[in-house]
DRENLUMLO-317310 format. One record per residue: residue number from 1; residue in one letter; x, y, z of N, C-alpha, C, O, CB in turn. Coordinates in Angstrom, 2 decimals, always signed. Glycine has a CB too. Layout:
<atom i="NUM" aa="A" n_east="X" n_north="Y" n_up="Z" ca_east="X" ca_north="Y" ca_up="Z" c_east="X" c_north="Y" c_up="Z" o_east="X" o_north="Y" o_up="Z" cb_east="X" cb_north="Y" cb_up="Z"/>
...
***
This chain:
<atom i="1" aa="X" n_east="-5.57" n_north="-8.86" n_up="+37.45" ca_east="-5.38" ca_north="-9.38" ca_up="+36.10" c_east="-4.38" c_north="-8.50" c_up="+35.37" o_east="-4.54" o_north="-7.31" o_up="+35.63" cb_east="-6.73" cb_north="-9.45" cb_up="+35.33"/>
<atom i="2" aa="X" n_east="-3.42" n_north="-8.74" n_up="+34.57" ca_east="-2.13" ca_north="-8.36" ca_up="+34.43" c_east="-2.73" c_north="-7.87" c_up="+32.35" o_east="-3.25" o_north="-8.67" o_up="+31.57" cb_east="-0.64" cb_north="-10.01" cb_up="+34.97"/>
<atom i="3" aa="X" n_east="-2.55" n_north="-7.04" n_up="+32.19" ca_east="-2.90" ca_north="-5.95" ca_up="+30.84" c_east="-2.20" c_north="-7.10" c_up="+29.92" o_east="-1.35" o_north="-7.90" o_up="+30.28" cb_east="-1.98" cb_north="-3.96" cb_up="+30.77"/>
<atom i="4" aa="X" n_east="-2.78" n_north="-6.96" n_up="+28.68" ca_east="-2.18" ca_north="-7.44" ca_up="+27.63" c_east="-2.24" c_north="-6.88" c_up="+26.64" o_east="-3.36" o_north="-6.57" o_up="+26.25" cb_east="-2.43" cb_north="-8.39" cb_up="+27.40"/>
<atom i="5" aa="X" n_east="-0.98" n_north="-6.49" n_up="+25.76" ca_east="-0.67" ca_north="-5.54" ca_up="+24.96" c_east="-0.63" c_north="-6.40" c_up="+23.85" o_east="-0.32" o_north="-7.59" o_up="+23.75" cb_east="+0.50" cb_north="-4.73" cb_up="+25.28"/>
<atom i="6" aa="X" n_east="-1.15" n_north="-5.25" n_up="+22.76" ca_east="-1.33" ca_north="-6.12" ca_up="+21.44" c_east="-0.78" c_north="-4.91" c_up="+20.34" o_east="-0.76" o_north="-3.71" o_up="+20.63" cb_east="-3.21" cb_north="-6.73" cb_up="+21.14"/>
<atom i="7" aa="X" n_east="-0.31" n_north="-5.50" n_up="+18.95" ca_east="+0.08" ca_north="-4.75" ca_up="+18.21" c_east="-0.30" c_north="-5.17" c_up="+16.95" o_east="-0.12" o_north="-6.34" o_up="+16.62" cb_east="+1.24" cb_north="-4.56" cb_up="+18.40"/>
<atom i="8" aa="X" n_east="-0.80" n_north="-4.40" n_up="+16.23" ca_east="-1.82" ca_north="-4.94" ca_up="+15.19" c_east="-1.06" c_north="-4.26" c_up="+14.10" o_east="-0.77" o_north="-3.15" o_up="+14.56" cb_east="-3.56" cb_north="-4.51" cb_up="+15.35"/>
<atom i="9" aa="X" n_east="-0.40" n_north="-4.38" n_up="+12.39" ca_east="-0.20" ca_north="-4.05" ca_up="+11.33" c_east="-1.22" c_north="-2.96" c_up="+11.08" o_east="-2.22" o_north="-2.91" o_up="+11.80" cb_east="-0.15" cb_north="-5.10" cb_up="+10.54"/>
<atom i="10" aa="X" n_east="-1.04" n_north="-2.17" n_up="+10.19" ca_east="-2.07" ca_north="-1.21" ca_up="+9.28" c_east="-2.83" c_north="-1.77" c_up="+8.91" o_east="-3.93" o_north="-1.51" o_up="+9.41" cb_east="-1.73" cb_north="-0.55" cb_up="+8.20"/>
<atom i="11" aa="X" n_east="-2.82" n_north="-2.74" n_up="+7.97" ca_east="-3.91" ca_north="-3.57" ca_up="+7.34" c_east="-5.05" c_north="-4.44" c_up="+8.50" o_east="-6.23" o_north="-4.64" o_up="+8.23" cb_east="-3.03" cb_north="-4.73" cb_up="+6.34"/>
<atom i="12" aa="X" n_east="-4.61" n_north="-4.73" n_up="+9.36" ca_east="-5.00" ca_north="-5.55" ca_up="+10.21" c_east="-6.19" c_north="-4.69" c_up="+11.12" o_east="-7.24" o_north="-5.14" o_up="+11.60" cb_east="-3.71" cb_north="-6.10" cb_up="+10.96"/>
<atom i="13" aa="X" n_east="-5.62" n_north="-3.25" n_up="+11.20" ca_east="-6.43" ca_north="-2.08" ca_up="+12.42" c_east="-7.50" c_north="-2.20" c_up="+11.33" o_east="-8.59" o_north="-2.75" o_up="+11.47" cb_east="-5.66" cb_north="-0.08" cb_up="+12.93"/>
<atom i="14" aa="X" n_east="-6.89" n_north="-1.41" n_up="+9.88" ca_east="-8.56" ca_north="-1.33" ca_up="+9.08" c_east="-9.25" c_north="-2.23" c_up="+9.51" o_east="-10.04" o_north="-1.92" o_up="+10.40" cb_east="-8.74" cb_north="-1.53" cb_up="+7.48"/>
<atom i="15" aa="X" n_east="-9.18" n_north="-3.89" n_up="+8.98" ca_east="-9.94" ca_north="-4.45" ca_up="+9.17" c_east="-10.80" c_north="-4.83" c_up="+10.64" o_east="-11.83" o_north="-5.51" o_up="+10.65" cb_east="-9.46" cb_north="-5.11" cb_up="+8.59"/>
<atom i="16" aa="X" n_east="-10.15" n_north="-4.25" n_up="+11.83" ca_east="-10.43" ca_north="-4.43" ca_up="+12.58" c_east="-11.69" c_north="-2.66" c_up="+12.93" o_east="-12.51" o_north="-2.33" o_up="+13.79" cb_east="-9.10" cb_north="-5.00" cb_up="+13.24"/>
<atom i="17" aa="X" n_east="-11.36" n_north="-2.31" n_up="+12.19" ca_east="-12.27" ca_north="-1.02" ca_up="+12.50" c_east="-14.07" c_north="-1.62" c_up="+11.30" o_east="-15.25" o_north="-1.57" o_up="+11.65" cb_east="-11.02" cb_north="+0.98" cb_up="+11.65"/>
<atom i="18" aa="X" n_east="-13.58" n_north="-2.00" n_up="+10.23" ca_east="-14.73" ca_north="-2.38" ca_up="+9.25" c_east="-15.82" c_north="-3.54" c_up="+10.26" o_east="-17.03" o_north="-3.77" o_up="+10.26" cb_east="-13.90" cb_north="-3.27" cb_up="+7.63"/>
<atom i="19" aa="X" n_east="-14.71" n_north="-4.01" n_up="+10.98" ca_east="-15.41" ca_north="-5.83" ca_up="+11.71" c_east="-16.10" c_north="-4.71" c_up="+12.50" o_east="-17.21" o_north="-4.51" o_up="+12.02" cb_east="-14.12" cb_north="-7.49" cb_up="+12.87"/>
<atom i="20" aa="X" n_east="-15.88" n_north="-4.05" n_up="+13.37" ca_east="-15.98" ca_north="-3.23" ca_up="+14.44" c_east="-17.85" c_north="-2.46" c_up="+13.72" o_east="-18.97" o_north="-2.48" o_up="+14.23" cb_east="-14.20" cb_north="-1.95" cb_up="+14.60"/>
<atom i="21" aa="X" n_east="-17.37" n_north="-1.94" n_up="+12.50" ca_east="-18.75" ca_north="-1.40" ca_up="+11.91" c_east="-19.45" c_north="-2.50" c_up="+11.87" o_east="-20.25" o_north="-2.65" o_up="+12.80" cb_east="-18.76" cb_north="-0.70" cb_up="+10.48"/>
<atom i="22" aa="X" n_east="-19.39" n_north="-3.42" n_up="+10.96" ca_east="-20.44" ca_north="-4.20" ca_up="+10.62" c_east="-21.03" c_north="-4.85" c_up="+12.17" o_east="-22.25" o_north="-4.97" o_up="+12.30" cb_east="-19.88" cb_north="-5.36" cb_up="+9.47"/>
<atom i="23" aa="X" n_east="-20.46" n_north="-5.09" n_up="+12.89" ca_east="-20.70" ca_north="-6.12" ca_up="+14.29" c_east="-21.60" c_north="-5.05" c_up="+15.17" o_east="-22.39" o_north="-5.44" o_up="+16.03" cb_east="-18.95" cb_north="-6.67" cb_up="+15.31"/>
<atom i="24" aa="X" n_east="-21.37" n_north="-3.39" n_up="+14.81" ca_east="-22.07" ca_north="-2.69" ca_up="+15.74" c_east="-23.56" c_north="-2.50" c_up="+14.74" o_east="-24.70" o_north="-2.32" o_up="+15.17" cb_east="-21.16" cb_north="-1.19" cb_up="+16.27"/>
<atom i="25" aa="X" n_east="-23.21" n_north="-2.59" n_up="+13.66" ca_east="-24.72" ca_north="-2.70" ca_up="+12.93" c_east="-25.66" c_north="-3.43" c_up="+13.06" o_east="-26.85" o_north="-3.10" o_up="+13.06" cb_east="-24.76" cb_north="-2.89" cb_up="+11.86"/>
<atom i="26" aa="X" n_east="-24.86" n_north="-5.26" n_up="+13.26" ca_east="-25.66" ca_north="-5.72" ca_up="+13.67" c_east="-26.51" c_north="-5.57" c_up="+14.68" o_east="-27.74" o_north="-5.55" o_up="+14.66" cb_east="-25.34" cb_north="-6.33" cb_up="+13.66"/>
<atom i="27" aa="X" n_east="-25.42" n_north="-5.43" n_up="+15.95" ca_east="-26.68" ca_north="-4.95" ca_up="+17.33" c_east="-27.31" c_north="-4.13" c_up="+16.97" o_east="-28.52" o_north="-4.37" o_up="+16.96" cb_east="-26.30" cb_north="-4.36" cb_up="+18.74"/>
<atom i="28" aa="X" n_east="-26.95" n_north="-2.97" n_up="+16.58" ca_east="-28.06" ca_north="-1.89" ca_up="+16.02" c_east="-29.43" c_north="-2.26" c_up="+15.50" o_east="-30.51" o_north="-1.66" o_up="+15.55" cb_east="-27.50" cb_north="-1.17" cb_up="+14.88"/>
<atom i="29" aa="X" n_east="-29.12" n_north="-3.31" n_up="+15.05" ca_east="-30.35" ca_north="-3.88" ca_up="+13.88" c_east="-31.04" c_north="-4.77" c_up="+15.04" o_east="-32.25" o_north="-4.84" o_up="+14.86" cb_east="-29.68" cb_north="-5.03" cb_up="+12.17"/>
<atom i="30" aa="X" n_east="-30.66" n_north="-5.39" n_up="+16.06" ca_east="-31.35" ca_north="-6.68" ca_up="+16.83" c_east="-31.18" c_north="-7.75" c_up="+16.16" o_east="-32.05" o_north="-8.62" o_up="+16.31" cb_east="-32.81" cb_north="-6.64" cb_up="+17.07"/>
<atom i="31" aa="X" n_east="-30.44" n_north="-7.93" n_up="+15.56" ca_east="-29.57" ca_north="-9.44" ca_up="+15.12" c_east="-29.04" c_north="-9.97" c_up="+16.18" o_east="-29.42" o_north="-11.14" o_up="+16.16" cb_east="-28.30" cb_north="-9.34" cb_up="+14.10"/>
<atom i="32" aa="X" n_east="-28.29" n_north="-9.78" n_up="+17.23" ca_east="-27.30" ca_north="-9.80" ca_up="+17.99" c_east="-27.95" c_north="-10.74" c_up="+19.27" o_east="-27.84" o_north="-10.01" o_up="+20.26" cb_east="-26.79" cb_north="-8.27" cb_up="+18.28"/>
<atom i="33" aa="X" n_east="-28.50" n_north="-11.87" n_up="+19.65" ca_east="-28.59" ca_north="-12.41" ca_up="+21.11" c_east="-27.87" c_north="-12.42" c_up="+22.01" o_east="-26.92" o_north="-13.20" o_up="+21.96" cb_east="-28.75" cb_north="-13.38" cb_up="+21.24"/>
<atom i="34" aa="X" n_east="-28.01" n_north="-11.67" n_up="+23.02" ca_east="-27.03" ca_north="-11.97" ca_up="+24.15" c_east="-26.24" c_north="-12.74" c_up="+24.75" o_east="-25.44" o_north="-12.48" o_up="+25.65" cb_east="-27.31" cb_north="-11.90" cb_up="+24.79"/>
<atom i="35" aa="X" n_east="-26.65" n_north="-14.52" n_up="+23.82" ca_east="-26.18" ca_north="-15.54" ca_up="+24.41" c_east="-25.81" c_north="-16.14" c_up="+23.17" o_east="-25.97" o_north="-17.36" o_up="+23.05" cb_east="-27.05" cb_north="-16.25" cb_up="+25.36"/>
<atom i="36" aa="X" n_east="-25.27" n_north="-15.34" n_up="+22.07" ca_east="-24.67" ca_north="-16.11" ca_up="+21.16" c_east="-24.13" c_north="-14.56" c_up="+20.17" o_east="-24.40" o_north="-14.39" o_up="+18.98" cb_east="-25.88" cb_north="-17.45" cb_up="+20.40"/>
<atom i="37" aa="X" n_east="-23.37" n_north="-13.64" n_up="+21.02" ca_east="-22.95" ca_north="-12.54" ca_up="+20.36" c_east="-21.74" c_north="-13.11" c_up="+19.58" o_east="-21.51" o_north="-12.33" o_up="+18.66" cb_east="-22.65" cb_north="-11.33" cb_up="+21.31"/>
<atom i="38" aa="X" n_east="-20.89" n_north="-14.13" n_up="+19.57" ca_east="-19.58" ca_north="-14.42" ca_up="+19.29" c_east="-19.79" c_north="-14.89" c_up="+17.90" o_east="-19.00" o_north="-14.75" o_up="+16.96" cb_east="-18.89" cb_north="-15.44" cb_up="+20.28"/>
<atom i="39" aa="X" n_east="-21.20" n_north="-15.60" n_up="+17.89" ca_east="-20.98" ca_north="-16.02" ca_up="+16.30" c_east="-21.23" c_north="-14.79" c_up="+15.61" o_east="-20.66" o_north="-14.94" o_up="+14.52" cb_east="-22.03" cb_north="-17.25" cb_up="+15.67"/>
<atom i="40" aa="X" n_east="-21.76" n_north="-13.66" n_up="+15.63" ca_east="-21.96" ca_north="-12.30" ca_up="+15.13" c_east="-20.63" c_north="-11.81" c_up="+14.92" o_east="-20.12" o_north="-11.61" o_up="+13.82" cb_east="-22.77" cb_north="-11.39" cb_up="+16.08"/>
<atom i="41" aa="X" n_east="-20.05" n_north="-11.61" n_up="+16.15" ca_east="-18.26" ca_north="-11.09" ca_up="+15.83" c_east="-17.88" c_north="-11.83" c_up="+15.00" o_east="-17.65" o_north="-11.20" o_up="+13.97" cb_east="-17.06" cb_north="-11.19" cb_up="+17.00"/>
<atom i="42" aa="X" n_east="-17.61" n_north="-13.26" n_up="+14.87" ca_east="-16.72" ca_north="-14.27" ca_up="+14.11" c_east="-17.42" c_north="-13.25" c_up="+12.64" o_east="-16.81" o_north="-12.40" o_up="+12.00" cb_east="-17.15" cb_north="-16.46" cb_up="+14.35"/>
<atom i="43" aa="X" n_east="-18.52" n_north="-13.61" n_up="+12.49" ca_east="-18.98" ca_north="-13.04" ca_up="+11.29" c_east="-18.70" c_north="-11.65" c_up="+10.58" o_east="-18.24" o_north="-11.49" o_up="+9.45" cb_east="-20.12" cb_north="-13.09" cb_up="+11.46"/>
<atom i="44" aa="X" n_east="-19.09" n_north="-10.65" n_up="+11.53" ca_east="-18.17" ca_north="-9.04" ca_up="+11.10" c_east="-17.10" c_north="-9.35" c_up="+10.42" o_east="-16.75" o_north="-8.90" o_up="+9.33" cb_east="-17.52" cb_north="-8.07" cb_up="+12.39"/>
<atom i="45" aa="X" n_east="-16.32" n_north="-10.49" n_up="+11.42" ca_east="-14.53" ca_north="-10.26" ca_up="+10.61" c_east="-14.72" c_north="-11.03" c_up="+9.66" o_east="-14.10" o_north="-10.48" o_up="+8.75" cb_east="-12.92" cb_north="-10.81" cb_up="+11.45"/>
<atom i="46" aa="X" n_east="-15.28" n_north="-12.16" n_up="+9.16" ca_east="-14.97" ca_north="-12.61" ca_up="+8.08" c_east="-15.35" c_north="-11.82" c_up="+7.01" o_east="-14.72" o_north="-11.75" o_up="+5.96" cb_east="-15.37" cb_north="-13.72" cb_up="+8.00"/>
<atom i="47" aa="X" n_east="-16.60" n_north="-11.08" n_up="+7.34" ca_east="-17.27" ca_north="-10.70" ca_up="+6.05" c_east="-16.13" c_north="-9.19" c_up="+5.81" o_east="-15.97" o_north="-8.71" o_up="+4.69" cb_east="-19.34" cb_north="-10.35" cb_up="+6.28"/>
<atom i="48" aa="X" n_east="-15.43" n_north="-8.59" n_up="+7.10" ca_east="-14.88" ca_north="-7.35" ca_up="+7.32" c_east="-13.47" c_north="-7.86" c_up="+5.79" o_east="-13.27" o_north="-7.26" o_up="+4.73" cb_east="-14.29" cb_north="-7.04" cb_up="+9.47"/>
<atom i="49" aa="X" n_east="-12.89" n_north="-8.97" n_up="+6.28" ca_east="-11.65" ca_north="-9.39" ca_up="+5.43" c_east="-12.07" c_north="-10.04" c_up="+3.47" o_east="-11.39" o_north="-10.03" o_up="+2.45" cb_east="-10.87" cb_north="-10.89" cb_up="+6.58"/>
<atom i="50" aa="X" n_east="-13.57" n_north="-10.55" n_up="+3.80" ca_east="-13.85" ca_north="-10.63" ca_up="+2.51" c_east="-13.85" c_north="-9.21" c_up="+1.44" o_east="-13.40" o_north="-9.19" o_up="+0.29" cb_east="-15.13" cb_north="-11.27" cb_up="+2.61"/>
<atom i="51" aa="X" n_east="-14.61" n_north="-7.82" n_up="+2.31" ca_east="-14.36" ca_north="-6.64" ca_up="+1.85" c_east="-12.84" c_north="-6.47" c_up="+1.11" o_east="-12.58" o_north="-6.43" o_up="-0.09" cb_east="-14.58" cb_north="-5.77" cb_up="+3.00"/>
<atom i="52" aa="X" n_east="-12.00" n_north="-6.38" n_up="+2.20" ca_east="-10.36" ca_north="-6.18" ca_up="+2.11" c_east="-10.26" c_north="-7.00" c_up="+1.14" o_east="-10.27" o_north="-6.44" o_up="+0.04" cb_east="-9.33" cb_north="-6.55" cb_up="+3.38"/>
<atom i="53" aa="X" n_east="-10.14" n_north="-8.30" n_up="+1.12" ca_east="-10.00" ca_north="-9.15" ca_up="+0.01" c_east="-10.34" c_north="-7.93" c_up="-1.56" o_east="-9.71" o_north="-6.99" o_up="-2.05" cb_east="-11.29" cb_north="-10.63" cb_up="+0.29"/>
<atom i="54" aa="X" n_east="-11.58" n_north="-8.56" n_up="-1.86" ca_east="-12.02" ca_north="-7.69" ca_up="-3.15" c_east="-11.96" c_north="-6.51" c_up="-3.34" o_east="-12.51" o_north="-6.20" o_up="-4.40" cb_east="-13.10" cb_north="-7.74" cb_up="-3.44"/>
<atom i="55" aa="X" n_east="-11.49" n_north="-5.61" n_up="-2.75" ca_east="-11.02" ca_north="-4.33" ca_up="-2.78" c_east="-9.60" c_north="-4.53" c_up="-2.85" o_east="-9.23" o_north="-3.55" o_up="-3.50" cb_east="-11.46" cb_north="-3.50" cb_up="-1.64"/>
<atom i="56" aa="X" n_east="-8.68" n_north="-5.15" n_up="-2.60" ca_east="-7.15" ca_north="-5.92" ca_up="-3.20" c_east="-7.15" c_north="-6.74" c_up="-4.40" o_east="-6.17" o_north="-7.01" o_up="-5.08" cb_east="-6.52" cb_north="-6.98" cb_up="-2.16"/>
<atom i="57" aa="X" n_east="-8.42" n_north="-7.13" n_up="-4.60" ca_east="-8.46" ca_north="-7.48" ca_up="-5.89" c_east="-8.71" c_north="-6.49" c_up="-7.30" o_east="-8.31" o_north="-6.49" o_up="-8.46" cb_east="-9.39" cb_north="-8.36" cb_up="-5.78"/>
<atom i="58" aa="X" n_east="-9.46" n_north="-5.78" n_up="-6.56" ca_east="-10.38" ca_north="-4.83" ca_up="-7.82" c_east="-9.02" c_north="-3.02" c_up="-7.50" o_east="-9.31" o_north="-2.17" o_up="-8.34" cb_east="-13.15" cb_north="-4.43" cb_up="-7.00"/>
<atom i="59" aa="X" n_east="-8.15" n_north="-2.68" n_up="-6.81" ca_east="-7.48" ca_north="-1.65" ca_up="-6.73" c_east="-6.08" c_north="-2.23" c_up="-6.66" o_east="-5.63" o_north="-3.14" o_up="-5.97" cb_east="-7.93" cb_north="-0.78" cb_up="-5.67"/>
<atom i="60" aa="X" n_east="-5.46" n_north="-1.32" n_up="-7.67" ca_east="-3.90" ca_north="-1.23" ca_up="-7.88" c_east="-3.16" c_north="+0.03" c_up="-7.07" o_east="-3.12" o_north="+1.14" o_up="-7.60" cb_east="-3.62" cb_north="-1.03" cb_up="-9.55"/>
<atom i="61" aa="X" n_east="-2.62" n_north="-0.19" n_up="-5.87" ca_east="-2.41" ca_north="+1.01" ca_up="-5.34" c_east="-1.07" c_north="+1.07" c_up="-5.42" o_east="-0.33" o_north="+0.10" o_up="-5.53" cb_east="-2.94" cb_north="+1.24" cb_up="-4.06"/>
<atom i="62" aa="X" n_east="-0.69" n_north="+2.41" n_up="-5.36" ca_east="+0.54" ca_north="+3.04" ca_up="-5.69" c_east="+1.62" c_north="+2.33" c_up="-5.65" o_east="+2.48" o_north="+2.14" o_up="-6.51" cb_east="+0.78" cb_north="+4.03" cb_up="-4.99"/>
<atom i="63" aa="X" n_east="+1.44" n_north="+1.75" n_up="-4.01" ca_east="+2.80" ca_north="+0.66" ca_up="-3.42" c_east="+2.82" c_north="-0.41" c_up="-4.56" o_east="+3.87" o_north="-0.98" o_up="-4.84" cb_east="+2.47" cb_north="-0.29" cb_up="-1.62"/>
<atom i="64" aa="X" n_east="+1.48" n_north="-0.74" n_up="-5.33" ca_east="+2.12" ca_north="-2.04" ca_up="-6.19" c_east="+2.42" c_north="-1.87" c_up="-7.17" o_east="+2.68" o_north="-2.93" o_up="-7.73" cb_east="+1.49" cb_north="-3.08" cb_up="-6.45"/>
<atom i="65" aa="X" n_east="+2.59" n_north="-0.82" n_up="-7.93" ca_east="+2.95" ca_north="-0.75" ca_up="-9.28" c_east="+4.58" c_north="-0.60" c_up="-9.48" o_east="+5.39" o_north="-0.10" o_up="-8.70" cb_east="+2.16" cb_north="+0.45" cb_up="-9.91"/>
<atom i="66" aa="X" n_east="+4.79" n_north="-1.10" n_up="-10.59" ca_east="+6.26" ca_north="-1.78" ca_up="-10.72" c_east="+6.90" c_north="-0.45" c_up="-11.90" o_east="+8.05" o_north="-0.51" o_up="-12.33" cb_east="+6.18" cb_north="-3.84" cb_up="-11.56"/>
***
């Protein structure tokens, strides 16, 4: 099977590290079925980008001020 390389933005790794927390919490917790782990992931990231979202809403960071 031949590697596949991926390249992810800054913004994109955070969120992929937050999905990464919440999705390992879940198993942690026993939320997680073995035979339906994917709707758990789908979920980390949405809820991971809803974070990002409102934290872009509620912070003015340096890069945006005019």
């Amino acid at each position: 099977m031949a590697k596949k390389h991926i390249t992810l933005q800054h913004s994109e790794s955070v969120i992929v590290q937050a999905a990464a927390q919440i999705y390992s919490a879940y198993i942690a917790s026993g939320r997680v079925p073995e035979d339906d782990n994917t709707k758990y992931l789908k979920q980390s990231i949405k809820e991971a980008i809803t974070i990002a979202r409102s934290v872009d809403d509620a912070v003015i960071s340096d890069g945006e001020m005019e």
